[in-house]
ROSE-195121 format. One line per field, with one value per atom (N, C-alpha, C, O): atom name; y negated, z negated, x; residue in three letters. Coordinates in pm, whole numbers, plus 50000, padded with zeros to 5 digits. Example, Ala and Ser with C-alpha at 12.3 -4.5 7.8 and 13.67 -1.06 7.14 Angstrom:
residues 2
atom = [N, CA, C, O, N, CA, C, O] $
py = [50569, 50450, 50330, 50332, 50225, 50106, 49997, 49886] $
pz = [49220, 49220, 49220, 49154, 49292, 49286, 49213, 49196] $
px = [51319, 51230, 51320, 51424, 51285, 51367, 51290, 51341] $
rest = [Ala, Ala, Ala, Ala, Ser, Ser, Ser, Ser] $
END
This chain:
residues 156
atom = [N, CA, C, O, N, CA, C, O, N, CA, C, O, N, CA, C, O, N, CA, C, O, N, CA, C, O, N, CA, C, O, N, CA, C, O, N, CA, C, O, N, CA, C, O, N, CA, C, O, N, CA, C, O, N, CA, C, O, N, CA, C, O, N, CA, C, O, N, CA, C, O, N, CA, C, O, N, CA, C, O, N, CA, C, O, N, CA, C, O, N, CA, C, O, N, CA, C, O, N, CA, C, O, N, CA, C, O, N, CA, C, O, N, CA, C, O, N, CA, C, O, N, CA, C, O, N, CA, C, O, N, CA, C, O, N, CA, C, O, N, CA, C, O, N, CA, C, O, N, CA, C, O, N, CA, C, O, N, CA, C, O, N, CA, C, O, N, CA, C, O, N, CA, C, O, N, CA, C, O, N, CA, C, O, N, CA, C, O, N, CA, C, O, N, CA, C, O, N, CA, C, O, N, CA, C, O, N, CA, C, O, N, CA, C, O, N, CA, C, O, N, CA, C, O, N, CA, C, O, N, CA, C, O, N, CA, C, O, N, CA, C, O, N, CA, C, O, N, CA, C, O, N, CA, C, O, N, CA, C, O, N, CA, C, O, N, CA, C, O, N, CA, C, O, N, CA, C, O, N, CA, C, O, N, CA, C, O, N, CA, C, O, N, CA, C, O, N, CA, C, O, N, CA, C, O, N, CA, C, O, N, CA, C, O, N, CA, C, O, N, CA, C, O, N, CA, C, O, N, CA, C, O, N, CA, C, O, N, CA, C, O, N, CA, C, O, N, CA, C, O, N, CA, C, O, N, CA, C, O, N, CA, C, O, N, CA, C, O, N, CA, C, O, N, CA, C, O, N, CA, C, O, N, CA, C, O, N, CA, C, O, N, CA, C, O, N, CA, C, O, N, CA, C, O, N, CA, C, O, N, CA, C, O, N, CA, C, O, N, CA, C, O, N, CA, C, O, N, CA, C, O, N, CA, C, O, N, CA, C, O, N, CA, C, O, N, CA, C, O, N, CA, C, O, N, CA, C, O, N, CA, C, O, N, CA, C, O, N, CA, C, O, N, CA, C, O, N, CA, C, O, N, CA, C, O, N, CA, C, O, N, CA, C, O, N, CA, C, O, N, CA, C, O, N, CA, C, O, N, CA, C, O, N, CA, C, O, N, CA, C, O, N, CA, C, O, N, CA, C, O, N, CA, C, O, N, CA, C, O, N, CA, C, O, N, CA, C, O, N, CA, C, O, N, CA, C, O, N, CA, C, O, N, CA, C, O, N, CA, C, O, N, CA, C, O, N, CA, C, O, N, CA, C, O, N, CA, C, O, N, CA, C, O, N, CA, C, O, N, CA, C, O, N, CA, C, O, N, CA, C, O, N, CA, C, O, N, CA, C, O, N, CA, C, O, N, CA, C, O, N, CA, C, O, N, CA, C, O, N, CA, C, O, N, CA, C, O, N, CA, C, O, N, CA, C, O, N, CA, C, O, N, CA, C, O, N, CA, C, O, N, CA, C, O, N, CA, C, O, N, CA, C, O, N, CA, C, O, N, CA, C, O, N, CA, C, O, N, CA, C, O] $
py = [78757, 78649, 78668, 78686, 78661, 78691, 78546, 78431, 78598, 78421, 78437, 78546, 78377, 78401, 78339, 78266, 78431, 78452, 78311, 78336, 78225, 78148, 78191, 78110, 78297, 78362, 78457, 78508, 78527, 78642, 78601, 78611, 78529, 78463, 78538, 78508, 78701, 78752, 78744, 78663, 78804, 78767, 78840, 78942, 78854, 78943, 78951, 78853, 79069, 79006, 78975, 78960, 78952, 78882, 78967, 78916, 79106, 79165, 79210, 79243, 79203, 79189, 79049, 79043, 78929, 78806, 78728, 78691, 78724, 78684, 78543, 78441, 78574, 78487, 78331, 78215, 78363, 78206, 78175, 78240, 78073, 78004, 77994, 77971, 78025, 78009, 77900, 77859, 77868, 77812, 77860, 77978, 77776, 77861, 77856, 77758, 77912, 77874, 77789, 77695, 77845, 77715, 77608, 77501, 77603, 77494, 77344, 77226, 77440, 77337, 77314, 77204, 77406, 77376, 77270, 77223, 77260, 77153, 77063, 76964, 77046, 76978, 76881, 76761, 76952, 76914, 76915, 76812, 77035, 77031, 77164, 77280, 77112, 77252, 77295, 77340, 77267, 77280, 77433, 77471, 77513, 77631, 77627, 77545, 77797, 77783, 77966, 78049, 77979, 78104, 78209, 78176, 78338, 78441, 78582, 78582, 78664, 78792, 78835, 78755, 78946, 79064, 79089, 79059, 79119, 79196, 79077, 79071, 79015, 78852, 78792, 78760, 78777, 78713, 78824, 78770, 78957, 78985, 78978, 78975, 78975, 78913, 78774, 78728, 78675, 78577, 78514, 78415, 78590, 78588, 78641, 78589, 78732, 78724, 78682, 78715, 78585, 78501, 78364, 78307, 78313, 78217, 78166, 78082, 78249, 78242, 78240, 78196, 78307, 78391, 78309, 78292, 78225, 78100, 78206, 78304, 78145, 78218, 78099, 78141, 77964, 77828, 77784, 77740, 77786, 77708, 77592, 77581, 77487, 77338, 77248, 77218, 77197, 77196, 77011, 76976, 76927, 76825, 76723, 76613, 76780, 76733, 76837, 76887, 76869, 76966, 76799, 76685, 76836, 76708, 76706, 76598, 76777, 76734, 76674, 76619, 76691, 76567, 76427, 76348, 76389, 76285, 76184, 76066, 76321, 76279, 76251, 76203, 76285, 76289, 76270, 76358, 76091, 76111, 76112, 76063, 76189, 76299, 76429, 76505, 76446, 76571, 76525, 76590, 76416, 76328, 76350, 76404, 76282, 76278, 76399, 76421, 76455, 76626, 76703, 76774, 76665, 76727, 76683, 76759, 76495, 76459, 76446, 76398, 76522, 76580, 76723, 76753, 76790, 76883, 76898, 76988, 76798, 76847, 76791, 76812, 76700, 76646, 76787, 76824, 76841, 76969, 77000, 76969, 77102, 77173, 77153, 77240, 77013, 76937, 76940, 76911, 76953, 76942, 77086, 77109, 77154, 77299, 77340, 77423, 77303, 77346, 77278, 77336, 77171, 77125, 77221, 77210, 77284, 77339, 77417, 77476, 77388, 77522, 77645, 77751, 77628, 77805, 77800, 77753, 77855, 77861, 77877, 77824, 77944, 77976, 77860, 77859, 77749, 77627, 77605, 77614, 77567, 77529, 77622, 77590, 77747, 77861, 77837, 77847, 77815, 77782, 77689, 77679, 77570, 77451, 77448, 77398, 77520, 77490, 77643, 77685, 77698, 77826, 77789, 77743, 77816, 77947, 77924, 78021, 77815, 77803, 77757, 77643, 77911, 77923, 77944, 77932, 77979, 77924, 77828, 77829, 77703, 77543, 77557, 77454, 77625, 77650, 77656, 77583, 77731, 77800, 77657, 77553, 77659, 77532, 77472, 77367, 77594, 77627, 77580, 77599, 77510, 77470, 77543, 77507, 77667, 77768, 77742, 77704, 77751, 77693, 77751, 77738, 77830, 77898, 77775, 77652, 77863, 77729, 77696, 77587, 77729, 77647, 77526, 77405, 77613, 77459, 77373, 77255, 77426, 77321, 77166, 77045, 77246, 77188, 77087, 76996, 77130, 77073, 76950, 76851, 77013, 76907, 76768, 76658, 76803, 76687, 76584, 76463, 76637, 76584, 76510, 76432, 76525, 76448, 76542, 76510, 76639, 76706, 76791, 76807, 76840, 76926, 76799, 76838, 76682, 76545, 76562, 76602, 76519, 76512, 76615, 76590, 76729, 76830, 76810, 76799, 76794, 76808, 76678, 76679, 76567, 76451, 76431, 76347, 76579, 76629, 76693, 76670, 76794, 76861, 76826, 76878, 76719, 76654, 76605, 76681, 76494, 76442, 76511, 76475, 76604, 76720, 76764, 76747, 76831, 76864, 76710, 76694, 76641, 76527, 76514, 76516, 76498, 76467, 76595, 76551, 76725, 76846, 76777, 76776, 76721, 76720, 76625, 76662, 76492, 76423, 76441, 76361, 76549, 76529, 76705, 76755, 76766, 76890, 76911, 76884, 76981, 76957, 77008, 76940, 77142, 77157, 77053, 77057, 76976, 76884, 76785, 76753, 76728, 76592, 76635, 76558, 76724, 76793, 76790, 76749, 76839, 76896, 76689, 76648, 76630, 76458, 76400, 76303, 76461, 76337, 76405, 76355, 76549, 76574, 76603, 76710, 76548, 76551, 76671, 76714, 76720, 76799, 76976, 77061, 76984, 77110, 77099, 77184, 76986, 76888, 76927, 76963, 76927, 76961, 77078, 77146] $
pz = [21183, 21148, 21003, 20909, 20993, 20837, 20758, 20801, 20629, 20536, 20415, 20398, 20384, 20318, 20125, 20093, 20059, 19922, 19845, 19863, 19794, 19724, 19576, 19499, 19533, 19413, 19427, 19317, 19530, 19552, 19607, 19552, 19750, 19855, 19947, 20045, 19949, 20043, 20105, 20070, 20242, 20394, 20380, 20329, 20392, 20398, 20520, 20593, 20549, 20619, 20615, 20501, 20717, 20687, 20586, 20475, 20610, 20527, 20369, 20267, 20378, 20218, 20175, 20053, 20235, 20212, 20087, 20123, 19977, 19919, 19967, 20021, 19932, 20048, 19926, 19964, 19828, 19703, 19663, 19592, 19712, 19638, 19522, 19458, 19468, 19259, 19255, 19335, 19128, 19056, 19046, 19013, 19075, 19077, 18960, 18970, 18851, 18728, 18705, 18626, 18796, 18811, 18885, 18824, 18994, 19047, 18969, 18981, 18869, 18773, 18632, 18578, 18602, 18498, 18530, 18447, 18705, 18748, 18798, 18776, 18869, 18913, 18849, 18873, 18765, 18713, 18852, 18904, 18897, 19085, 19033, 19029, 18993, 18976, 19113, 19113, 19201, 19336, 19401, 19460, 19381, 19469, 19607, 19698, 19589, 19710, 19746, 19668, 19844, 19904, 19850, 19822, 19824, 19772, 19776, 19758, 19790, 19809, 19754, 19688, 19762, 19703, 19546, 19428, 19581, 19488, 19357, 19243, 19399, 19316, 19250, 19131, 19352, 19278, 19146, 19048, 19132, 19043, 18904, 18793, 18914, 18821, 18800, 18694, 18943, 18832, 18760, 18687, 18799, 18727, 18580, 18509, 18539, 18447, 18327, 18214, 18429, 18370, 18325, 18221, 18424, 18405, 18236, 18162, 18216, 18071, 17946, 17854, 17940, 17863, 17816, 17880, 17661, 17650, 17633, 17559, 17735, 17708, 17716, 17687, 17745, 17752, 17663, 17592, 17631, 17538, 17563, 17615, 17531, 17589, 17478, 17397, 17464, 17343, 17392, 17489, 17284, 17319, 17412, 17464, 17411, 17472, 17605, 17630, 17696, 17791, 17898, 17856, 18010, 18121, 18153, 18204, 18144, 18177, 18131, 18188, 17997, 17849, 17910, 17897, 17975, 17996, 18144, 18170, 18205, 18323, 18306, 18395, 18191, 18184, 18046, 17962, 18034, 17910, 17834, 17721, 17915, 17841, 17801, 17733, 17868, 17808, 17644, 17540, 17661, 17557, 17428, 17318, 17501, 17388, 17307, 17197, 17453, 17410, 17282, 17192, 17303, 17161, 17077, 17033, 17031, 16949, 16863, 16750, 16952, 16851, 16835, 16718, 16875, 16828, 16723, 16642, 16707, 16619, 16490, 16389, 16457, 16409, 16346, 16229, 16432, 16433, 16350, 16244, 16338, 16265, 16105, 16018, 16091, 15956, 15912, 15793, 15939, 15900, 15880, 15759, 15924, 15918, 15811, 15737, 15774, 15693, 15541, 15434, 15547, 15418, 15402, 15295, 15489, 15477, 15330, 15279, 15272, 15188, 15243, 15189, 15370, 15374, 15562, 15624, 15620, 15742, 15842, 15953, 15803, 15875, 15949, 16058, 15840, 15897, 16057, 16158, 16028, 16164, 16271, 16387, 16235, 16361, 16433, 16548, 16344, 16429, 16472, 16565, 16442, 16504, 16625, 16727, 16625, 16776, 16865, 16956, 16824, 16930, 17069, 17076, 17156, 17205, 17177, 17170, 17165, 17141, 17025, 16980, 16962, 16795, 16817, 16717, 16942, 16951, 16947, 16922, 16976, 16895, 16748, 16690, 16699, 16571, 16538, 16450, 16595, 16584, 16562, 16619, 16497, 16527, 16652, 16685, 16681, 16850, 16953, 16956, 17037, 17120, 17282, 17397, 17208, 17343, 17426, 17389, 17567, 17638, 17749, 17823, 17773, 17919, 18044, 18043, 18133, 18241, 18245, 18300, 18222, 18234, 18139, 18161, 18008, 17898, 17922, 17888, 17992, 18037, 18157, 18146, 18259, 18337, 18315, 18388, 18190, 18142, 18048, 18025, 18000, 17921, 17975, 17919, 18077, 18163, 18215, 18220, 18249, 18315, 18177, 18202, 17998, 17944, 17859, 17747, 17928, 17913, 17746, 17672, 17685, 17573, 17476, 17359, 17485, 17411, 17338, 17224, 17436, 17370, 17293, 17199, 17328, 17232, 17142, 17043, 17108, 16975, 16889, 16769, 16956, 16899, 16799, 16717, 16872, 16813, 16709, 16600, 16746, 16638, 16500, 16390, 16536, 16392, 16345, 16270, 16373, 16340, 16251, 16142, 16313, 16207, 16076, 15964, 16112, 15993, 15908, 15793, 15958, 15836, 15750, 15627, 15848, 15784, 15649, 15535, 15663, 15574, 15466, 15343, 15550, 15412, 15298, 15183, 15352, 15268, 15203, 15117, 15238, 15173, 15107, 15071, 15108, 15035, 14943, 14934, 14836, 14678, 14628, 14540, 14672, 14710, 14681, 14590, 14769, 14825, 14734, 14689, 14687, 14617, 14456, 14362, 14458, 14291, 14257, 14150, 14358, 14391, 14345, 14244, 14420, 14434, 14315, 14273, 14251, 14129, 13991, 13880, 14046, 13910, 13919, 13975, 13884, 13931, 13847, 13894, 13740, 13633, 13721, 13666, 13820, 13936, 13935, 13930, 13939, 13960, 13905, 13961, 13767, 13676, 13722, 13676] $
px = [77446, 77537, 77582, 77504, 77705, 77760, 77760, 77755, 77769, 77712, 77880, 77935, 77902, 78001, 77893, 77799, 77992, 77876, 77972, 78091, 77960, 78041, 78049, 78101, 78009, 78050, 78114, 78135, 78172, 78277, 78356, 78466, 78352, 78442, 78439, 78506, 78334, 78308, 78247, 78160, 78226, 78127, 78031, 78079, 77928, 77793, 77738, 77724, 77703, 77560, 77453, 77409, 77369, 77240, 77174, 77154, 77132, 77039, 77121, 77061, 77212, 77308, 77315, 77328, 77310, 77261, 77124, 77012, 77167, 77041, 76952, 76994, 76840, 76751, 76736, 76720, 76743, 76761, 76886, 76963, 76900, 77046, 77029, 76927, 77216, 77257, 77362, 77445, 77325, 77431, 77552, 77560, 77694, 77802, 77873, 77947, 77890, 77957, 78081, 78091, 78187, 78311, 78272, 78277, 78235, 78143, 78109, 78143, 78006, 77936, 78058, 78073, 78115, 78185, 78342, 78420, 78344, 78422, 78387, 78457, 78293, 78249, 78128, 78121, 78034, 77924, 77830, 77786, 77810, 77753, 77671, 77711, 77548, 77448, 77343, 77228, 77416, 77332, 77345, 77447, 77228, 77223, 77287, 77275, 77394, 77469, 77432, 77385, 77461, 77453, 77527, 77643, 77494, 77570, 77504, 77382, 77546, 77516, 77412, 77346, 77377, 77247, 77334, 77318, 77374, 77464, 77520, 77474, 77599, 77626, 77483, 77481, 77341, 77215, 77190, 77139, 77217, 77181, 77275, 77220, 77390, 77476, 77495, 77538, 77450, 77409, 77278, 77270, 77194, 77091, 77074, 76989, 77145, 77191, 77289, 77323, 77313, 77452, 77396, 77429, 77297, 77252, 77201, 77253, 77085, 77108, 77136, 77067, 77279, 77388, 77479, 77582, 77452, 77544, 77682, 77692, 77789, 77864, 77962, 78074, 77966, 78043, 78052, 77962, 78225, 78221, 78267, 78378, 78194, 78208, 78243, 78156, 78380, 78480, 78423, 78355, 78483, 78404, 78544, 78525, 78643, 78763, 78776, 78885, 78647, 78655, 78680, 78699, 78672, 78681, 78556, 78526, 78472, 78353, 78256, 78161, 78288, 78245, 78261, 78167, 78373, 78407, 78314, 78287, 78293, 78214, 78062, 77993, 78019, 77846, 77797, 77777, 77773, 77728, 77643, 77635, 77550, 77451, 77475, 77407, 77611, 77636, 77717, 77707, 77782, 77833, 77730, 77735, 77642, 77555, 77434, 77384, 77436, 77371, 77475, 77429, 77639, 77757, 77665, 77579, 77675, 77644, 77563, 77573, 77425, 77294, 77349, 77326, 77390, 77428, 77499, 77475, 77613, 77672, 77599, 77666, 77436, 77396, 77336, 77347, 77285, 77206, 77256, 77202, 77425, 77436, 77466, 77465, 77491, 77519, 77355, 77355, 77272, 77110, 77101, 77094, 77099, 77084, 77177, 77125, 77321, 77406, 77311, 77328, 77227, 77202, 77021, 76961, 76976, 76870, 76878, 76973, 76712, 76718, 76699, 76730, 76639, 76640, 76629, 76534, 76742, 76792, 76664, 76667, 76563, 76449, 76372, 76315, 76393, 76335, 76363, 76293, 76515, 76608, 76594, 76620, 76552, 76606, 76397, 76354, 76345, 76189, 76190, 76110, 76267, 76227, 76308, 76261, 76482, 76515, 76481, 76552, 76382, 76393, 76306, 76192, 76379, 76445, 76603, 76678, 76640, 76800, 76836, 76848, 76858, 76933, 77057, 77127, 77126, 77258, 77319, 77440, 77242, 77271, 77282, 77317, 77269, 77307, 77438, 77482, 77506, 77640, 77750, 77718, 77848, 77886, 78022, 78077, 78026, 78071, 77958, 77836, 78048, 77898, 77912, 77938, 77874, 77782, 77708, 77597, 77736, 77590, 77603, 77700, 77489, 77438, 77445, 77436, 77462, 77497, 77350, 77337, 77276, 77133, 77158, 77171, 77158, 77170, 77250, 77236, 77360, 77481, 77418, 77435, 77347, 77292, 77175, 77134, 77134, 77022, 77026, 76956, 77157, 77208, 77270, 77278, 77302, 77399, 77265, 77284, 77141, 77025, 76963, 76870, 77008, 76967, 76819, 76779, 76768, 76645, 76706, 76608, 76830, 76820, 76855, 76852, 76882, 76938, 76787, 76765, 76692, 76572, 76511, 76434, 76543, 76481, 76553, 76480, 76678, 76735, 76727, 76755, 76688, 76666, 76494, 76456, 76417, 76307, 76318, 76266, 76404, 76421, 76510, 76493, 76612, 76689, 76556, 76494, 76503, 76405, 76307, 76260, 76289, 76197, 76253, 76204, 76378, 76465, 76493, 76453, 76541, 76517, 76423, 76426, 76312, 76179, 76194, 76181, 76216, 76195, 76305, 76297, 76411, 76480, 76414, 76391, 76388, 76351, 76230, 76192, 76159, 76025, 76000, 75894, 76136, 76078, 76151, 76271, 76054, 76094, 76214, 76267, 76286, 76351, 76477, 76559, 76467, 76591, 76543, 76653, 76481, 76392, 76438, 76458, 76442, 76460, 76598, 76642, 76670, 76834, 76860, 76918, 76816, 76880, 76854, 76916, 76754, 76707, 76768, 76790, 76786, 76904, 77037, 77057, 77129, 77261, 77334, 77439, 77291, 77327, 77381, 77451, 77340, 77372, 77545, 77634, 77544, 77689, 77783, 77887, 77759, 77877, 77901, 77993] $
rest = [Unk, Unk, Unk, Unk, Unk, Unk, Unk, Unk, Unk, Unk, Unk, Unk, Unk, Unk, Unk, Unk, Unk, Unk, Unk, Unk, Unk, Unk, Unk, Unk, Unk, Unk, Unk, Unk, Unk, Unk, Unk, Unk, Unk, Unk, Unk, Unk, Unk, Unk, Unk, Unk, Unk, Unk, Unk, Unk, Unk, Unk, Unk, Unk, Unk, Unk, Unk, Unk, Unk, Unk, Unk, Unk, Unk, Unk, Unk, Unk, Unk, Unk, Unk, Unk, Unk, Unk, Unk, Unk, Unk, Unk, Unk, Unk, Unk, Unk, Unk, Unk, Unk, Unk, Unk, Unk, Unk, Unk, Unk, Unk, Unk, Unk, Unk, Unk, Unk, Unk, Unk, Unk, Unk, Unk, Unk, Unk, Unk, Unk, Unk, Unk, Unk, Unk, Unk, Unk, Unk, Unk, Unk, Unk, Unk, Unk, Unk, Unk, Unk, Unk, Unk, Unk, Unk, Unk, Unk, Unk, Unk, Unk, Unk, Unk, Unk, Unk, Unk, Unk, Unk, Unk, Unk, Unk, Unk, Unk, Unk, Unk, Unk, Unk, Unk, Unk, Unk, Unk, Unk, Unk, Unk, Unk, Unk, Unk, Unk, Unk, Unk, Unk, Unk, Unk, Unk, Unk, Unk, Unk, Unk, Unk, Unk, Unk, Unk, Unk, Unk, Unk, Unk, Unk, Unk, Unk, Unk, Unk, Unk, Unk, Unk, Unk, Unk, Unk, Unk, Unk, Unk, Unk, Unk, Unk, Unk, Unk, Unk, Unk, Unk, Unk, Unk, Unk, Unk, Unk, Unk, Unk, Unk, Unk, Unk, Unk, Unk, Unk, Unk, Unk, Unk, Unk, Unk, Unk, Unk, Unk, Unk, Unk, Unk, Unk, Unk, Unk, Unk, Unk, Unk, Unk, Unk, Unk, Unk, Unk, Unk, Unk, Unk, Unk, Unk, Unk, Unk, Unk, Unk, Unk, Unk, Unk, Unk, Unk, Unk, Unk, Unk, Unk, Unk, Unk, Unk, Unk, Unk, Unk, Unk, Unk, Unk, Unk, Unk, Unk, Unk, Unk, Unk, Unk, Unk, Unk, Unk, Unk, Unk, Unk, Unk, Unk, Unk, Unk, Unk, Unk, Unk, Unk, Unk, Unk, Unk, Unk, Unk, Unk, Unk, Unk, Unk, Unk, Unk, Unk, Unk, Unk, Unk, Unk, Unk, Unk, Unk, Unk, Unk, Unk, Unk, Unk, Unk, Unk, Unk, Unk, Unk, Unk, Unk, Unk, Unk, Unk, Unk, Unk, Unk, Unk, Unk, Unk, Unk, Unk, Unk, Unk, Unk, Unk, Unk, Unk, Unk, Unk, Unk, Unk, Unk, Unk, Unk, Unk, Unk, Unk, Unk, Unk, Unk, Unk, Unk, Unk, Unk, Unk, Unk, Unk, Unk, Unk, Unk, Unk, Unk, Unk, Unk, Unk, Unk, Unk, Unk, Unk, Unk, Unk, Unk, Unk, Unk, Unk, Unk, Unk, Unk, Unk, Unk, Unk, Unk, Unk, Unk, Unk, Unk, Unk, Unk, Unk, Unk, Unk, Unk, Unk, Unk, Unk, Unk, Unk, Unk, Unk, Unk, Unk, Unk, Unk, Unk, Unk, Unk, Unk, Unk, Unk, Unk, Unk, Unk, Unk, Unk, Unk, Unk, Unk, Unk, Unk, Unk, Unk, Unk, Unk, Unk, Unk, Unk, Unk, Unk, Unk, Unk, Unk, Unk, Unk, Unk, Unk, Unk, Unk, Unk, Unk, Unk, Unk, Unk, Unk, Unk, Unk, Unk, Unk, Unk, Unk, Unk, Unk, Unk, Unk, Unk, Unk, Unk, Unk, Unk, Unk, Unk, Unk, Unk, Unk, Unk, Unk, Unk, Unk, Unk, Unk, Unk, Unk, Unk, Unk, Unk, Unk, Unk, Unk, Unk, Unk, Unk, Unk, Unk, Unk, Unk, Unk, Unk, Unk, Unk, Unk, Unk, Unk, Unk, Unk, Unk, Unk, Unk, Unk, Unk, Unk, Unk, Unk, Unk, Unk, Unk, Unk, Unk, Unk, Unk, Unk, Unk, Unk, Unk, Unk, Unk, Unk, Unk, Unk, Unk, Unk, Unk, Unk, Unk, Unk, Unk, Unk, Unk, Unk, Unk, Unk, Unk, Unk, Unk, Unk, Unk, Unk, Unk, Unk, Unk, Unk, Unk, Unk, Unk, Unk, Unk, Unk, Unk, Unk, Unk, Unk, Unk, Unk, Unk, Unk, Unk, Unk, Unk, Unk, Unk, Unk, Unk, Unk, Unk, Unk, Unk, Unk, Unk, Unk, Unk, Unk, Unk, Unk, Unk, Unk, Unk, Unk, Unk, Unk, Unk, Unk, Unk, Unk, Unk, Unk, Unk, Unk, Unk, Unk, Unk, Unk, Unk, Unk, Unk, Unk, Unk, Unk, Unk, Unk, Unk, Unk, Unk, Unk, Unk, Unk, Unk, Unk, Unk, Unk, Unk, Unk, Unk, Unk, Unk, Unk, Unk, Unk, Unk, Unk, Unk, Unk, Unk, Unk, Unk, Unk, Unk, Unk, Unk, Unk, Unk, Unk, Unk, Unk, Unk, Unk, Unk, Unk, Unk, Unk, Unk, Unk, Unk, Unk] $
END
């Protein structure tokens, strides 16, 4: 029995048939529909490598901003992110506290359809709501930054 792959639009057969459903990238990037669908041998291994690969750029005037607002609000720590990180003394801080994703860094907002997916479910809001939090905390309490505020004389 042939299966049709929803990431090519081609027919397979059974034993060219991959046996785990994927994520379909336009799919989710129109729909916001991260539901495994059927697709080839051949397709599971390209998108398995796709899956993790921020390669989205998710502009904050995309339509799908509009549909999910956790993804709303996943921008909005983000873009919190990168204004905290821009005032760091020393970038290293920020890149340990959000790893595995130091591409939240960037001030393009890149996102693997995982992070995309993840983000819409509300699950990366909270990590980054961890991680501002942290970076605040550094700002306000390292000498650094405490020294920089109480003398204005840098200024002139």
């Amino acid at each position: 029995m042939a299966s049709l792959c929803n990431y090519t639009g081609n027919w397979y057969c059974q034993s060219c048939t991959a046996t785990t459903k994927h994520m379909i990238p336009w799919i989710a990037l129109d729909k916001l529909d991260f539901n495994g669908r059927t697709v080839s041998k051949l397709a599971e291994a390209e998108l398995r490598e796709l899956q993790s690969l921020p390669i989205l750029n998710i502009r904050k005037d995309h339509p799908i901003v509009a549909q999910s607002r956790d993804l709303y609000n996943f921008l909005l720590a983000k873009r919190k992110l990168t204004f905290l990180y821009d005032s760091l003394c020393t970038p290293e801080i920020a890149e340990q506290e959000v790893e595995p994703y130091t591409h939240f860094l960037l001030k393009e907002n890149w996102l693997s359809l995982e992070n995309l997916r993840d983000a819409t479910q509300g699950y990366l809001t909270q990590v980054l709501d961890r991680v501002n939090y942290n970076l605040e905390r550094h700002l306000m309490t390292c000498f650094v930054h405490s020294s920089l505020s109480s003398d204005d004389s840098w200024l002139e």
